[in-house]
N, C-alpha and C positions, 0 to 999 in steps of 0.2 A: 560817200560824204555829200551832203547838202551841198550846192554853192552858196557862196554869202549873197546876202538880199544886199542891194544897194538902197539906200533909204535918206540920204542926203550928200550933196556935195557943194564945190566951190569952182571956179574954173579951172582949178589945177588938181583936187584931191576929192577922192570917192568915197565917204564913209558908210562901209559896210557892216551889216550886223551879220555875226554867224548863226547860223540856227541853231548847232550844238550849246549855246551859250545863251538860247532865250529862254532857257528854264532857271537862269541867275532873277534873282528880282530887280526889279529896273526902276525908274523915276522918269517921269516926265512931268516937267515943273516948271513955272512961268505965268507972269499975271494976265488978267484976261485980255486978250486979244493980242496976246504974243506966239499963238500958232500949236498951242496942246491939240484942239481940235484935227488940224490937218495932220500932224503927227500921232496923233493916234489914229484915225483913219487909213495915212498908209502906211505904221506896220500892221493894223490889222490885213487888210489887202494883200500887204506881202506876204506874210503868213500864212494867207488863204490860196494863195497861188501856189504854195509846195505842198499843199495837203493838209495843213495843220491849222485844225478847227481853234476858233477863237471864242471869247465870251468879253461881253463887255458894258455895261450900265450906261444908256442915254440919258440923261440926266438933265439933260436941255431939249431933246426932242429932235436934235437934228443931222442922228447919225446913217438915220433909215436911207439915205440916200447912197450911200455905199452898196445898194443893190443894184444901182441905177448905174450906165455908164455915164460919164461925164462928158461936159461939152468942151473942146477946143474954144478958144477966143486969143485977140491980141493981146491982153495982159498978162493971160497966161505963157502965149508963145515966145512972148520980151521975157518974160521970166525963165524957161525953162532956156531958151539964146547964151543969155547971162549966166546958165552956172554949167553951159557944156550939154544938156540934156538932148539929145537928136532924135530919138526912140518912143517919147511918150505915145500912148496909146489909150482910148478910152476903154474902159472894161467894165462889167456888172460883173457882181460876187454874190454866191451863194447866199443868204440869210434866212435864219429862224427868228421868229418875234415873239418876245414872252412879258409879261406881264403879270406880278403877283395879282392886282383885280381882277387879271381875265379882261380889261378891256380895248387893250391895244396888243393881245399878243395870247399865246397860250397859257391858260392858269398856269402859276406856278405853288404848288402846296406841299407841307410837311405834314408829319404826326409830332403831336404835342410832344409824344416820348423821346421822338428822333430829335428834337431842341435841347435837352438838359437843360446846364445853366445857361444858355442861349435867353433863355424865357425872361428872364432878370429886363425890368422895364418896358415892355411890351404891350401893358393893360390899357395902355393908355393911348395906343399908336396905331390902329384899325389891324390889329393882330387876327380880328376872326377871318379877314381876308387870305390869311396864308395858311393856316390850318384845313384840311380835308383829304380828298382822296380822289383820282389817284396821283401817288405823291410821286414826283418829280424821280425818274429815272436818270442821273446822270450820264451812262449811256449815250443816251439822245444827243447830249453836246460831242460826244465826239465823232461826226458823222461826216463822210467827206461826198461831193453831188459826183453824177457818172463821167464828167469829165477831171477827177482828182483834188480837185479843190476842198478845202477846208470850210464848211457853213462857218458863219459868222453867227454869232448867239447876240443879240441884240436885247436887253432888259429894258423897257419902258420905262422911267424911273420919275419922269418929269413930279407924276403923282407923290410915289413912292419918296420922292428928295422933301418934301416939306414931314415930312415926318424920320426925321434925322436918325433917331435910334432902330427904327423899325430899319431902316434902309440899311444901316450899316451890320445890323446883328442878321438880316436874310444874304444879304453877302457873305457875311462868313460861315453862316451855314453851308452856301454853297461849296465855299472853300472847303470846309470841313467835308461834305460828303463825296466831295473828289479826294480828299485824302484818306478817308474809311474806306474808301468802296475800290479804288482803283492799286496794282499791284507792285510791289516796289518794282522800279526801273531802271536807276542807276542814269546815269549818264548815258544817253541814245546822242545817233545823229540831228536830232530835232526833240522838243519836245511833243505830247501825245495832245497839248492845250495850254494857251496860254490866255491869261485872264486880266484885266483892265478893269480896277476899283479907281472909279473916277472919284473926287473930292473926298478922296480919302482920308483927312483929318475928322472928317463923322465917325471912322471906325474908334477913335483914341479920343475923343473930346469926352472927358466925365467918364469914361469906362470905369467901370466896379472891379475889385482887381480879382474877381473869379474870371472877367472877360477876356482882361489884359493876359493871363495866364493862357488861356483859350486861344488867344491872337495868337501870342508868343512860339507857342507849340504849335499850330498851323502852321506860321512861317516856315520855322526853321525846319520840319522835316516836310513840307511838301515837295522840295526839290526832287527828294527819293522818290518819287511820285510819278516825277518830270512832266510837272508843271508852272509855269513861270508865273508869275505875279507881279504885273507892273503897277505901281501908284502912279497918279493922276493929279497932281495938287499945286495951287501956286506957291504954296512956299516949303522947300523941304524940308523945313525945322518941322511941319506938321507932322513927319513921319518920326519918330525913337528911334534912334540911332541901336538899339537890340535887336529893332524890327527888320532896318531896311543895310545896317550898316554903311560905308563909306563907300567911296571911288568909282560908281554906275552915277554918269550923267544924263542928260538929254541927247548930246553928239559926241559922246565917249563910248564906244564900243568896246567890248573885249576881246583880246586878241586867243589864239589856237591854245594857249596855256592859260586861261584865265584871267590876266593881267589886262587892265585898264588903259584903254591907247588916250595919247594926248588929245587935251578938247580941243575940238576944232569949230573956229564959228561957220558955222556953213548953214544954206537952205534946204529946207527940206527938200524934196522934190515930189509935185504936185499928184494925190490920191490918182489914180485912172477910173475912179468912178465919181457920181457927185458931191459935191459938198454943198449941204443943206438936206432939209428932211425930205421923203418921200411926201405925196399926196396922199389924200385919206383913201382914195380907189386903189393908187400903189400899196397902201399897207393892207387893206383888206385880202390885194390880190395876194401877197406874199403869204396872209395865214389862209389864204381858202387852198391854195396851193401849195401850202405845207407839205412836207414828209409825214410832219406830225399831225395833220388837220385829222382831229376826231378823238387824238386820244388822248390828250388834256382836257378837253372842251365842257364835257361833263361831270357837274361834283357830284362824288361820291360820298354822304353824308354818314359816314357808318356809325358814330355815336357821339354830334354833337359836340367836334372836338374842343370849341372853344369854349362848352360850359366846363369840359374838364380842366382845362387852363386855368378858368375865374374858381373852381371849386379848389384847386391847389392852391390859389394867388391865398382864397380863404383861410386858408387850411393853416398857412404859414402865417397869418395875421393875429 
């Protein structure tokens, strides 16, 4: 059995997340500059420190620095003083960089077939970007470096967030092709990935209800998958209560039987690598020096996928 991650406290009480329990779907929610940022950062970190590979949408650009260790300073040491912390330690973590343009990260591409009703408002939202070959191995996300750690899957998104529909339907793809592709698991000591849709109300804003149908059933059986799904949003009315259901808060963990421990206000406790984005030398270093460097990098144009798109968009007109 895992031991539980500690991921915030108070000067008297340690709230731990168990691992067997990170494949529940989760919330982290709060308006801007109430600390999503830092909170997702370190459970990605903790996650990555047991082995267990993460994914997760930059969407601001300034997550790249969780490859980077972090620096010690006084404000930080009165902080971590104040909630009991003795141990903090700076650390750099594994990271992958992907990019649906290819330009901050490795292509990420489908085949038009592999989208179905995915494809539904896409024409309009630089769709030929995500189309070609070769198309995204899921695999690849779950890769842990020679010292046991979990890579952090990092998606560029900064681009990708002004085009709202495109960004929320290439997530769910994702979703989707961890759930076709990967084999039922049941409940494990840990889950095999867990994944971070940041401003997740893009996914349900105007959705067509062939989509919402598509969400729906992703959710609810990916667990069997054991894969966890955390949203990301400031206000939780943003997620359907079908979607996300009740009693997983921000510092409500679940306890050994699945039950919802009491909220507790407490701090986080500070990522051990940095917060802010890498430099443009640091991101270049991270894909030259990929696992993956070479074999994304190059499209494979095999038939002009995105006229087969516009010839179908026609077809249905």
């Amino acid at each position: 059995m895992t031991s539980p991650l500690l991921i915030a406290r108070t000067p008297d009480v340690q709230l731990n997340l168990l691992p067997q329990m990170a494949n529940r779907h989760g919330l982290i929610t709060g308006a801007t500059g109430t600390g999503k940022t830092v909170t997702l950062q370190k459970l990605a970190e903790s996650f990555s420190s047991i082995g267990l590979p993460v994914f997760m949408a930059d969407v601001k650009g300034d997550l790249t620095g969780v490859a980077m260790a972090g620096e010690s300073g006084e404000k930080l040491q009165q902080r971590l003083v104040k909630i009991g912390v003795t141990d903090w330690q700076p650390q750099a973590n594994p990271v992958v960089l992907w990019d649906i343009f290819g330009e901050k990260g490795h292509p990420v591409r489908a085949n038009v077939s592999d989208l179905g009703p995915l494809l539904l408002a896409l024409e309009q939202q630089g769709a030929e970007h995500f189309f070609g070959e070769p198309m995204l191995d899921i695999a690849d996300w779950m890769r842990v470096d020679d010292q046991g750690k979990g890579f952090i899957n990092i998606l560029s998104a900064e681009k990708l967030y002004q085009m709202p529909k495109l960004y929320a339907t290439s997530l769910l793809w994702l979703l989707s092709e961890l759930y076709e592709h990967l084999p039922e698991a049941g409940d494990l000591d840990q889950p095999k990935l867990v994944f971070f849709f940041d401003e997740a109300h893009l996914l349900f804003n105007d959705a067509p209800p062939v989509l919402m149908e598509k969400i729906e059933q992703v959710m609810r059986l990916i667990r069997s998958k054991s894969v966890g799904v955390w949203f990301v949003t400031q206000n939780p009315a943003d997620i359907p209560d079908r979607v996300l259901g009740t009693g997983e808060a921000l510092i409500s963990f679940l306890d050994a039987k699945g039950s919802p421990s009491v909220v507790e206000r407490a701090m986080v406790i500070a990522p051990g690598s940095r917060m802010g984005p890498g430099t443009a030398d640091e991101r270049n270093g991270l894909i030259n020096h990929s696992p993956l460097y070479g074999k994304y990098d190059s499209d494979v144009d095999c038939e002009s996928a995105f006229e087969r798109l516009q010839q179908g968009i026609s077809g249905q007109q």
